[in-house]
Wavefront OBJ file of the C-alpha trace (Angstrom):
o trace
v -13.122 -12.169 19.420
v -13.852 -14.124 16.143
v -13.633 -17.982 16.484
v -10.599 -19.619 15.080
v -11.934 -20.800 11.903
v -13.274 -17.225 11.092
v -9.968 -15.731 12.420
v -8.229 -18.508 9.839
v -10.276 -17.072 7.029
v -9.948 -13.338 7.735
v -5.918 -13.724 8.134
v -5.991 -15.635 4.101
v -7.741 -12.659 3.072
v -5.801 -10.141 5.170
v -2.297 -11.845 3.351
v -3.812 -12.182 0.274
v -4.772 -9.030 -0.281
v -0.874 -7.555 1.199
v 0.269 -10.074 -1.044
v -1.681 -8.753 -3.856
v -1.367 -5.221 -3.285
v 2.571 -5.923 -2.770
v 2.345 -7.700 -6.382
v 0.857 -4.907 -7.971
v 2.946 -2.133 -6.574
v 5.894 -4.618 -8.214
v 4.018 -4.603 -11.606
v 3.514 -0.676 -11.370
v 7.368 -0.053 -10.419
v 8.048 -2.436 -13.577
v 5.730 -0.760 -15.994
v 7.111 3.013 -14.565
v 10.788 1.663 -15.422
v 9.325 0.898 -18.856
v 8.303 3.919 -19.348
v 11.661 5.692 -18.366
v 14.004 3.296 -20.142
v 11.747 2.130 -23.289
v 13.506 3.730 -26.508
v 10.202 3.496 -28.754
v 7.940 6.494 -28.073
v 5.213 4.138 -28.690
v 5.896 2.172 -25.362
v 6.538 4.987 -23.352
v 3.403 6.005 -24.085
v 1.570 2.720 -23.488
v 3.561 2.870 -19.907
v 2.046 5.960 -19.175
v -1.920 4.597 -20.385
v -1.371 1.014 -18.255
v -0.535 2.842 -14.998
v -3.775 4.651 -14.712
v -6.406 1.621 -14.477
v -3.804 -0.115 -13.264
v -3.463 2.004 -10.135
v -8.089 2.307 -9.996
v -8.437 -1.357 -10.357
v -5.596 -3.255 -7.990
v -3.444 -0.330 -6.343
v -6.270 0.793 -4.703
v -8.846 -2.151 -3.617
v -5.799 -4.200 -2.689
v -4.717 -1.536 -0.521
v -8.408 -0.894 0.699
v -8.960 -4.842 1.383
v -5.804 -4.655 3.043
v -6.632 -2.130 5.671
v -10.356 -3.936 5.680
v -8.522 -7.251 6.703
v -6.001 -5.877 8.804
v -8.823 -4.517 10.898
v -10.890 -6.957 10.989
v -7.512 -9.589 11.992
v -6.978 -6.894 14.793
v -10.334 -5.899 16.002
v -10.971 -9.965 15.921
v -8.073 -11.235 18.027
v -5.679 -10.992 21.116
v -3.886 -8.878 18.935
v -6.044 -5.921 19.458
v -5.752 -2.465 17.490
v -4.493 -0.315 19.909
v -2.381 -3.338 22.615
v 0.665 -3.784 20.158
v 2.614 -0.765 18.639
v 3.618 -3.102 15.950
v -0.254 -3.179 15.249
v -0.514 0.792 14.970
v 2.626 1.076 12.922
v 0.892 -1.384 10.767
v -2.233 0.243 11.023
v -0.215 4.115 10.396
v 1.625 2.629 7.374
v -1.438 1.372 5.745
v -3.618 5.046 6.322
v -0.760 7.118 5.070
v 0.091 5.141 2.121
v -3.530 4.766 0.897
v -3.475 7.976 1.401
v -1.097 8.691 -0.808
v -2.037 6.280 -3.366
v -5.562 7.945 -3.539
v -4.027 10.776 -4.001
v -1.218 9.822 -6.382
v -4.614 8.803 -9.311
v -4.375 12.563 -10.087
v -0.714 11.950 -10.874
v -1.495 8.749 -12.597
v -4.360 10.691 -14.743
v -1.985 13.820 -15.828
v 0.648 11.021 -17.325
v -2.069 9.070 -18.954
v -3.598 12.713 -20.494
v -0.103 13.698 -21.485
v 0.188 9.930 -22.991
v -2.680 10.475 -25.291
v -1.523 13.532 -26.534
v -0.335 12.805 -30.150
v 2.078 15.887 -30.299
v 3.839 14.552 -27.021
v 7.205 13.031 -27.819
v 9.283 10.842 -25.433
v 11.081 13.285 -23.510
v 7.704 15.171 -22.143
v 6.200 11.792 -21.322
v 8.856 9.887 -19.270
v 8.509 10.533 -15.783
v 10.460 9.404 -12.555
v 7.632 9.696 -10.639
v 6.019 6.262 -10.881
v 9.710 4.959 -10.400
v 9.985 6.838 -7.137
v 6.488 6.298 -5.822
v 6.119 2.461 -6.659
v 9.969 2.014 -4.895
v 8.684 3.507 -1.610
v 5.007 1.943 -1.826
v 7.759 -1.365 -1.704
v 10.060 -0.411 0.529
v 6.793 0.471 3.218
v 5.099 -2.853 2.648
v 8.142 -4.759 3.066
v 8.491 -3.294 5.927
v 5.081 -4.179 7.324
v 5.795 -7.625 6.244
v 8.683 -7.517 8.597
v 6.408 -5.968 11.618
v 3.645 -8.914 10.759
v 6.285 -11.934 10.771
v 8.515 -10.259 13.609
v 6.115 -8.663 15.956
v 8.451 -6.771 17.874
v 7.581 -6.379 21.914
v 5.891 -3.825 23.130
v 2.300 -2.891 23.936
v 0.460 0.358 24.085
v -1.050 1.923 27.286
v -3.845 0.431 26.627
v -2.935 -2.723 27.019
v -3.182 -2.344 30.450
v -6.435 -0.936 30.686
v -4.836 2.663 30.937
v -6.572 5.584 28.996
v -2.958 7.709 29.495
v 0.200 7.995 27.254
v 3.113 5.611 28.506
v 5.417 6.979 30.989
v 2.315 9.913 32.481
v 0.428 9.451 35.909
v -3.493 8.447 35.242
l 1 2 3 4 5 6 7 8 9 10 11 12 13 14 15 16 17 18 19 20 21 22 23 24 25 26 27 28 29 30 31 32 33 34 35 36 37 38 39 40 41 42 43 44 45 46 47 48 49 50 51 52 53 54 55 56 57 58 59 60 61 62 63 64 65 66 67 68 69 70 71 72 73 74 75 76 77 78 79 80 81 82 83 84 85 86 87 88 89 90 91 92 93 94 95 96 97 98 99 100 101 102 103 104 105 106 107 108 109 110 111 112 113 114 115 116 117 118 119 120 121 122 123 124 125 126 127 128 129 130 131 132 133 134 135 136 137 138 139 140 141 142 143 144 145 146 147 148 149 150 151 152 153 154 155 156 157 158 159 160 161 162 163 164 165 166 167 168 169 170
């Protein structure tokens, strides 16, 4: 356990970097609605260039510092990492979608590449997929916001101090 001035200063970074990473999914969702709606070709295109270092310098170490935080918040407290499920859905949703977002750069590369193709026009740039991928990235970290304000009942096995699934003899 981390004393409570420590545990003060990990939880600021912990919500600043959710915060932050929630910010820049909202940016990236804004800039991929740009890209599909903008009428200039000249936009599009600049839609298409942002979201790559966008997505290698916040997408990713806010999501990173996020999991960092979040571990260190429940390795560091009552909480615990594996006492709450709300903690391991946390934990689950922040895995899979930096997961995802590591993978999505290859996505995020391919547009920019297409994007500084001069012989490119509009219609082989736009994309939905930025739409659709910053929309869930949202949709998942509002719902961990929910989990982290709400913290619904319910601890783990080994909360107890048992090493077996709930609901199976030891």
């Amino acid at each position: 356990m981390i004393g409570p001035a420590a545990r003060r200063f990990a939880l600021v970074l912990h919500v600043g970097a959710s915060v932050g990473w929630l910010g820049a999914v909202a940016v990236s969702l804004a800039v991929g609605v740009l890209g599909l709606a903008a009428s200039d070709v000249q936009v599009v295109r600049g839609a298409y260039l942002l979201l790559e270092p966008l997505g290698w310098w916040t997408l990713i170490p806010f999501s990173v510092a996020s999991l960092a935080t979040g571990l260190v918040q429940s390795l560091g407290t009552h909480w615990g990492l594996l006492r709450h499920y709300w903690v391991l859905i946390k934990l689950g949703m922040n895995v899979f979608a930096t997961g995802i977002l590591l993978l999505y750069t290859q996505t995020l590369a391919v547009l920019a590449d297409t994007a500084r193709d001069p012989a490119a026009g509009a219609a082989q740039l736009r994309n939905p997929s930025p739409v659709v991928h910053a929309a869930g990235a949202i949709v998942l970290l509002l719902v961990a916001l929910v989990l982290s304000i709400y913290k619904p009942r319910g601890t783990t096995a080994w909360a107890t101090g048992a090493r077996t699934p709930a609901g199976t003899a030891a």
